[in-house]
N, CA, C and O of each residue as an XYZ file, in Angstrom:
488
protein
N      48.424    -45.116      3.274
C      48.086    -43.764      2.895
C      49.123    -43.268      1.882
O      50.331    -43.419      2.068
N      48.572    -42.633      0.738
C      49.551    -41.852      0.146
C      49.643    -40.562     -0.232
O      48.509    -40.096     -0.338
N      50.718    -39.555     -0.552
C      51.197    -38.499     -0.283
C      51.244    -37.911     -1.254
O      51.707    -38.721     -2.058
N      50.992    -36.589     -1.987
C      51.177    -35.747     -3.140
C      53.080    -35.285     -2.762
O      53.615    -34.694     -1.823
N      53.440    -35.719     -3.632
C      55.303    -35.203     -3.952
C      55.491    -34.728     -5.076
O      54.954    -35.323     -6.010
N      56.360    -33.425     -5.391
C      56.953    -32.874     -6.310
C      57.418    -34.255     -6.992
O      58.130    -35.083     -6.424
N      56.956    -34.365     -8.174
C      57.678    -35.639     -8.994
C      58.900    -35.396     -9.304
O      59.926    -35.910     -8.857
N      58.705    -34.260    -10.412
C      60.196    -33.550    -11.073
C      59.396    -31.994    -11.341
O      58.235    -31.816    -10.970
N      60.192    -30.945    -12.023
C      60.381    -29.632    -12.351
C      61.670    -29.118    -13.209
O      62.856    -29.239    -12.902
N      61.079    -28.480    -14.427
C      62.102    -27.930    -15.333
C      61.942    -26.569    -14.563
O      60.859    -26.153    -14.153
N      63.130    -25.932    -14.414
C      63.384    -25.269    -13.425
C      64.115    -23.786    -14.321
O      65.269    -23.688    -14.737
N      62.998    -22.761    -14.418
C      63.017    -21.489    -14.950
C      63.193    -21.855    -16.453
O      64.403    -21.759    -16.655
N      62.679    -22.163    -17.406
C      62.671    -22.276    -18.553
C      62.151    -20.979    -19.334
O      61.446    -20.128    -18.794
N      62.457    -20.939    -20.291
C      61.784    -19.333    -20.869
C      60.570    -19.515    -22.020
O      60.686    -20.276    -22.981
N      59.751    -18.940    -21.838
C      58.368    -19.070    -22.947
C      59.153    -18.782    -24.155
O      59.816    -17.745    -24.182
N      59.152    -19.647    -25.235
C      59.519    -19.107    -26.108
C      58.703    -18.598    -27.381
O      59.179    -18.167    -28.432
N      56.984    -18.792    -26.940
C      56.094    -18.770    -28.153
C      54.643    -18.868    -26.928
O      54.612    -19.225    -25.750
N      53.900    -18.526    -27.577
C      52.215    -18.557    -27.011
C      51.530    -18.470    -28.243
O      52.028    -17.894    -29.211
N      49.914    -19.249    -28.279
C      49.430    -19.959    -29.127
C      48.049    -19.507    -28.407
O      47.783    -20.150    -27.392
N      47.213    -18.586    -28.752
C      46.083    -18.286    -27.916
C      45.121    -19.453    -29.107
O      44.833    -20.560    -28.651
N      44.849    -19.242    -30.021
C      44.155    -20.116    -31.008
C      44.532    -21.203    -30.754
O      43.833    -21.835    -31.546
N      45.386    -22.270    -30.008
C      45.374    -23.321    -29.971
C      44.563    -24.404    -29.097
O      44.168    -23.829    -28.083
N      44.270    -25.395    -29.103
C      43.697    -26.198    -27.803
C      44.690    -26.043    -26.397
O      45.888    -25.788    -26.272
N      44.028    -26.212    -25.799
C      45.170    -25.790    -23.744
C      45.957    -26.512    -23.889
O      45.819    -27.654    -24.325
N      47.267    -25.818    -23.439
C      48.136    -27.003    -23.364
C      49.458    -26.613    -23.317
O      49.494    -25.383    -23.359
N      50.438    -27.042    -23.256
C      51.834    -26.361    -22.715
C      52.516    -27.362    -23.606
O      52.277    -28.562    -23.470
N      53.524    -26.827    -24.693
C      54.163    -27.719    -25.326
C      55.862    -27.424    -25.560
O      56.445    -26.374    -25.833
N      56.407    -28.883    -25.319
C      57.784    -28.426    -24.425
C      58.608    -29.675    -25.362
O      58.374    -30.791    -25.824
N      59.687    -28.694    -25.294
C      60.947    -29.302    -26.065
C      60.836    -30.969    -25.255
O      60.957    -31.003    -24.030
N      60.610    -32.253    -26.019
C      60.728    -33.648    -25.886
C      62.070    -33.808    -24.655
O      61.958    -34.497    -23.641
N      63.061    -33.170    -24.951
C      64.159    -33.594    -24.797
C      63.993    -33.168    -23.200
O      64.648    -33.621    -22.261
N      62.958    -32.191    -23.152
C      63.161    -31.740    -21.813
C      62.319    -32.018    -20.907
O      62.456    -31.634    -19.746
N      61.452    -32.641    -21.274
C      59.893    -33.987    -20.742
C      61.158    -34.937    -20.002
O      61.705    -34.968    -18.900
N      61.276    -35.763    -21.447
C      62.471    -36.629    -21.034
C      62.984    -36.507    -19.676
O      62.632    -37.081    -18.646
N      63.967    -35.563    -19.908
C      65.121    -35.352    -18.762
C      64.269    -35.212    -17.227
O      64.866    -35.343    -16.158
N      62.836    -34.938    -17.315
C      62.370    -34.639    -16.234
C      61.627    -35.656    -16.104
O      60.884    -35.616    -15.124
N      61.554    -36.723    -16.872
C      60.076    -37.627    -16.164
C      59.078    -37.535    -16.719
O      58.321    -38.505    -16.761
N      58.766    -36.365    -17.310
C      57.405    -36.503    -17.771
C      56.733    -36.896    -18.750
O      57.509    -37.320    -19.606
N      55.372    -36.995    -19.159
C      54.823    -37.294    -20.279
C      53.787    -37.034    -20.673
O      52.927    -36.746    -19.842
N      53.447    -37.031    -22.114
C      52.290    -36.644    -22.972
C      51.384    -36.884    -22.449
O      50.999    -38.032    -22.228
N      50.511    -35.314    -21.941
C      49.323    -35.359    -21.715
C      49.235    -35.372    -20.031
O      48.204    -35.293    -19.364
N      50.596    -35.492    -19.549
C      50.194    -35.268    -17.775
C      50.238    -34.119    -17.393
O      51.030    -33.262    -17.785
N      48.878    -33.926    -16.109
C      48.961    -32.714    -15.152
C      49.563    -32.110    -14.737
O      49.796    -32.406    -13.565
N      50.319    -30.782    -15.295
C      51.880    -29.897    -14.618
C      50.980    -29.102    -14.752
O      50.081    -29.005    -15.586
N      51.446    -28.134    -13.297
C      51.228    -26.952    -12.765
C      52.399    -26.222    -13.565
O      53.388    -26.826    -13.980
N      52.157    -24.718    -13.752
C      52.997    -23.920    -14.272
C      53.480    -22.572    -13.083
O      52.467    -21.898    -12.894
N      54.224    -22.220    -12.573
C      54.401    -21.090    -12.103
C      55.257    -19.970    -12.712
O      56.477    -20.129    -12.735
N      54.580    -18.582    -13.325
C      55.229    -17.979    -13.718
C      56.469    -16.951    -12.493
O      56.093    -16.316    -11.508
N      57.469    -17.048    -12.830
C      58.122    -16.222    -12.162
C      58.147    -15.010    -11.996
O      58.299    -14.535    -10.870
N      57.984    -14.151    -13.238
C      57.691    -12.836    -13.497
C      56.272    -12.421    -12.883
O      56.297    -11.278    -12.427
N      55.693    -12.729    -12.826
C      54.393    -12.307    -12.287
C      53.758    -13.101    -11.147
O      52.835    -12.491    -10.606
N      54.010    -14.254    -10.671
C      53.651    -14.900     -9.686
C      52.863    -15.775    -10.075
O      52.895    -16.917     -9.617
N      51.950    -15.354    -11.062
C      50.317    -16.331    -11.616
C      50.540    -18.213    -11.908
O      51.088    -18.590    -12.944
N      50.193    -18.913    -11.180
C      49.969    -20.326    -11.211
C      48.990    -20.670    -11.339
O      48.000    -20.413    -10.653
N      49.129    -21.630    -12.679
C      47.979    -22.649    -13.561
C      48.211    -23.850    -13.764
O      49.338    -24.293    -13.541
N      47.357    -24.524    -14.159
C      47.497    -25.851    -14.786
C      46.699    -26.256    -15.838
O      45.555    -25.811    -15.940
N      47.131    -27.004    -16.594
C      47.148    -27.589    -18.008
C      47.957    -28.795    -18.167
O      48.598    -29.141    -17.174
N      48.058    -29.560    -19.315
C      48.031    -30.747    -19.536
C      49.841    -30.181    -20.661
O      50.097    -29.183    -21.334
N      50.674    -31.480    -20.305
C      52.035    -31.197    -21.498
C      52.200    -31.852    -22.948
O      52.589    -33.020    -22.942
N      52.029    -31.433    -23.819
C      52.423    -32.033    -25.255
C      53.578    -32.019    -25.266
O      54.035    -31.867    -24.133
N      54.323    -32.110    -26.049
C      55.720    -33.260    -26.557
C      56.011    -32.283    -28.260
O      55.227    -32.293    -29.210
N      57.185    -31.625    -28.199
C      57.879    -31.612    -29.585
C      58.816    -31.624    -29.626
O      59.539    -31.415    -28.652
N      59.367    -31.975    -31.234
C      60.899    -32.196    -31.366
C      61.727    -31.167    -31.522
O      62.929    -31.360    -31.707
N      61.146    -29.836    -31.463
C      61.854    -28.068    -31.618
C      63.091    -27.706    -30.461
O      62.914    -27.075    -29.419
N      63.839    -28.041    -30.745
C      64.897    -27.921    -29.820
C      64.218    -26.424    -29.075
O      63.829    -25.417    -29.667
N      64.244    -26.732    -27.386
C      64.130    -25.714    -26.769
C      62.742    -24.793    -26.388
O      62.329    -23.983    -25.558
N      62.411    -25.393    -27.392
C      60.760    -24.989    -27.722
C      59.489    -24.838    -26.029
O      59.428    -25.978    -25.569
N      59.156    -24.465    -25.695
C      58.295    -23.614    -24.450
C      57.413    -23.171    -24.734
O      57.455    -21.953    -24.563
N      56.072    -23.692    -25.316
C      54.899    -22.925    -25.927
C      53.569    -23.200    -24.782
O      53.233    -24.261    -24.256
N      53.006    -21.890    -24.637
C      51.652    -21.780    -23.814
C      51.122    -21.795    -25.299
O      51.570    -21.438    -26.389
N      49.830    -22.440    -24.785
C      48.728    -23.028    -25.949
C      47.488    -22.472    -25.371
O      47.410    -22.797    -24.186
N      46.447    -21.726    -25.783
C      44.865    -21.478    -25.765
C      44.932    -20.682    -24.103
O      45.939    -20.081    -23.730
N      43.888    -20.799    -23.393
C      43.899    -20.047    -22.521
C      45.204    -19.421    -21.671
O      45.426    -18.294    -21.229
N      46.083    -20.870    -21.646
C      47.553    -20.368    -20.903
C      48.268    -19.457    -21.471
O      49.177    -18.909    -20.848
N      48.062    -19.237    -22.372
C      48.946    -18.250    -23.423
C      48.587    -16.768    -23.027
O      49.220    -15.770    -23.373
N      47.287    -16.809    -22.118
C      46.783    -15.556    -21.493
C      47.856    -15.312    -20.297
O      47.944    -14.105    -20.072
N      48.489    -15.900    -19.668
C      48.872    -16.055    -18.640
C      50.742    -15.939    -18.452
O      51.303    -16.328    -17.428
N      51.389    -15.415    -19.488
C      52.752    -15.877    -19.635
C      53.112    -14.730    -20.606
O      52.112    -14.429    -21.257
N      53.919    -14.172    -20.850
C      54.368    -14.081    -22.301
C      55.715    -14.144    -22.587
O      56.607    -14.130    -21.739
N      55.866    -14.214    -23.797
C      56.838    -14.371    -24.657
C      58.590    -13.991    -23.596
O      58.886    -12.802    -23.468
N      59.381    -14.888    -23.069
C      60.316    -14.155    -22.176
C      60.287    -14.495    -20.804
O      61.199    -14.683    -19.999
N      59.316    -14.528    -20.721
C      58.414    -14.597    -18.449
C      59.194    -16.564    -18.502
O      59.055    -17.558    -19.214
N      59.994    -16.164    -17.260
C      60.489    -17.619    -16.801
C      59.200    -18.257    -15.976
O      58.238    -17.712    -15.434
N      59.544    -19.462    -16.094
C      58.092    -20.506    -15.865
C      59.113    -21.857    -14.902
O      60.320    -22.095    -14.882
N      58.043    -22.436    -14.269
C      58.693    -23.197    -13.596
C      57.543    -24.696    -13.786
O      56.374    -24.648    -13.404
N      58.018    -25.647    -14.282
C      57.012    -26.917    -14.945
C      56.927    -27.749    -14.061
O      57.979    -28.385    -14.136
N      56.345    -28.135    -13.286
C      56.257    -29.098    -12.206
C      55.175    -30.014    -12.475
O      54.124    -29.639    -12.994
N      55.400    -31.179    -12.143
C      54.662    -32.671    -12.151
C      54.937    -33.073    -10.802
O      55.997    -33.000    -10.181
N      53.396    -33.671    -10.312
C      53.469    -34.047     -9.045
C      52.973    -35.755     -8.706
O      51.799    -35.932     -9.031
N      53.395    -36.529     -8.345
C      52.944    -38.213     -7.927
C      52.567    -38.445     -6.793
O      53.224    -38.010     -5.847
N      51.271    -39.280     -6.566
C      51.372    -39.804     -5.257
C      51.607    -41.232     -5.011
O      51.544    -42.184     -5.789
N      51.863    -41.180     -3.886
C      53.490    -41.483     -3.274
C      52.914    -42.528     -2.053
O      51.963    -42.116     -1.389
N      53.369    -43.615     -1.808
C      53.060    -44.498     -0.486
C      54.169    -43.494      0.540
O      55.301    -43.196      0.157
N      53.599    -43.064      1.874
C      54.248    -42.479      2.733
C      55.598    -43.251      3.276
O      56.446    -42.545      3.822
N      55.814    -44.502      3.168
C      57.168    -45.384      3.190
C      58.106    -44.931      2.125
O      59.321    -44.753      2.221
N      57.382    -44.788      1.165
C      58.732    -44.287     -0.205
C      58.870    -42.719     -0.243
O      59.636    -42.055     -0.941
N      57.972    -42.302      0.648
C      58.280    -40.694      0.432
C      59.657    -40.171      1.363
O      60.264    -39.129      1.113
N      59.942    -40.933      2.263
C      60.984    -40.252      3.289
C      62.229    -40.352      2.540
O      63.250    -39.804      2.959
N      62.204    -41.020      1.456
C      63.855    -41.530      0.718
C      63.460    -40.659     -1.158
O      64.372    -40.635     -1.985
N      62.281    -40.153     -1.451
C      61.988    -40.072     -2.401
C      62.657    -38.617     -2.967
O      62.717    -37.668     -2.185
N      63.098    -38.496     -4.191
C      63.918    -37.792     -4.599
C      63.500    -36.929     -5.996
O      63.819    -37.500     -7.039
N      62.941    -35.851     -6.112
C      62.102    -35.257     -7.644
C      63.311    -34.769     -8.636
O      64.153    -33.900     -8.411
N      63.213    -35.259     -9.332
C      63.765    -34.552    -10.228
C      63.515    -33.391    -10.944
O      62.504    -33.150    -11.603
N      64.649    -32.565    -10.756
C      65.191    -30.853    -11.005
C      65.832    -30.966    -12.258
O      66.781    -31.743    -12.370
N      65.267    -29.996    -13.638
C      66.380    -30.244    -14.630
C      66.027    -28.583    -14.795
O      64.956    -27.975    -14.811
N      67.423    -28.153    -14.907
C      67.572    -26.882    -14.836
C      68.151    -26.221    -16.009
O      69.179    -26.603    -16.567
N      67.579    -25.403    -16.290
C      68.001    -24.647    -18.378
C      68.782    -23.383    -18.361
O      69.232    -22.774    -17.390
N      68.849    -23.125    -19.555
C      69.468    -22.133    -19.689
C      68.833    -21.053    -20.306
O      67.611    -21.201    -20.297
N      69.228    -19.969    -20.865
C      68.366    -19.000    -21.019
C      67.204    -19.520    -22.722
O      66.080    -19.060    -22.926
N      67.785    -20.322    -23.463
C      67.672    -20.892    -24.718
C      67.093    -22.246    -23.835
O      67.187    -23.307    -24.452
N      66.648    -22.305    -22.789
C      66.327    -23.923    -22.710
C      66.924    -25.132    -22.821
O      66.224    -26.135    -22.674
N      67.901    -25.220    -23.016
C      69.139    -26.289    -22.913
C      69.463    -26.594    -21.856
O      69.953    -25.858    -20.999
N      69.125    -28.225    -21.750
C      69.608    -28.431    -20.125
C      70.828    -28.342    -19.472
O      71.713    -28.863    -20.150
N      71.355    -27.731    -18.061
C      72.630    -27.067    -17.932
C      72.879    -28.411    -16.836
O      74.028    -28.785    -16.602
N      71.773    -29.036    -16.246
C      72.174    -30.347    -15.420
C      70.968    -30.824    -14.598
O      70.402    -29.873    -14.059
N      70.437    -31.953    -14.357
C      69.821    -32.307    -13.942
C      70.242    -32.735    -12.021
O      71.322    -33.297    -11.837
N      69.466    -32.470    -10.931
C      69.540    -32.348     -9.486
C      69.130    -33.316     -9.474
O      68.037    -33.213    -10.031
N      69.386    -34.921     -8.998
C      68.683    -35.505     -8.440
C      68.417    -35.739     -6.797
O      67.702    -36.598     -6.280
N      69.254    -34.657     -6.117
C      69.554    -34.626     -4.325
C      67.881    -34.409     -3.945
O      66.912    -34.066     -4.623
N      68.088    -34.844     -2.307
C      66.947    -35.048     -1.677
C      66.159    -33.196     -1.880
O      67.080    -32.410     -1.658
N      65.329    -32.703     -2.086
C      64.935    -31.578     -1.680
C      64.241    -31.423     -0.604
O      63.342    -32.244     -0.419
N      64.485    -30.150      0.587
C      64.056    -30.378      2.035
C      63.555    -29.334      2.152
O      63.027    -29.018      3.218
């Protein structure tokens, strides 16, 4: 049997742009995919902090240092400032989940990573 687990999460990042004319999609500083695991075109849930509202959409990839863009409908949902929380989720054989560890990369107000968590989360 296997298990839905927090994969990784960029952890309060700041919108830095919204794109209502664009195709859906959430497009995020490369550097900060990277640091978290993720990749072009996978399923992350978004939770805004400022308002509570959680969505999902698919992540694009750019080289804009820092860069945090809601794209087409999500761009309804966020604005410009509102901390967001990017989460990617894997499933998981229930043997590897008791030792399994998501990675946390945590920013700064500009989006710059301040350090990545790799400890158990409980």
């Amino acid at each position: 049997m296997t298990v839905t687990l927090l994969k990784s999460k960029i952890h309060r990042a700041t919108v830095i742009k919204t794109e209502l004319g664009y195709e859906g999609s959430v497009t995020i500083d490369r550097a900060l995919t990277r640091a978290a695991g993720m990749y072009e075109h996978e399923k992350v849930l978004i939770a805004n902090v400022n308002t509570g509202e959680r969505f999902e959409t698919y992540c694009l990839t750019s080289n804009e240092p820092g860069l945090l863009c809601l794209n087409g409908a999500a761009a309804r949902l966020a604005s410009v400032g509102d901390l967001v929380i990017v989460m990617a989720f894997a499933q998981i054989e229930e043997a590897e989940a008791v030792n399994f560890s998501p990675k946390v990369v945590r920013v700064d107000a500009r989006n710059r990573i301040l350090g990545q968590d790799l400890s158990r989360v409980v």
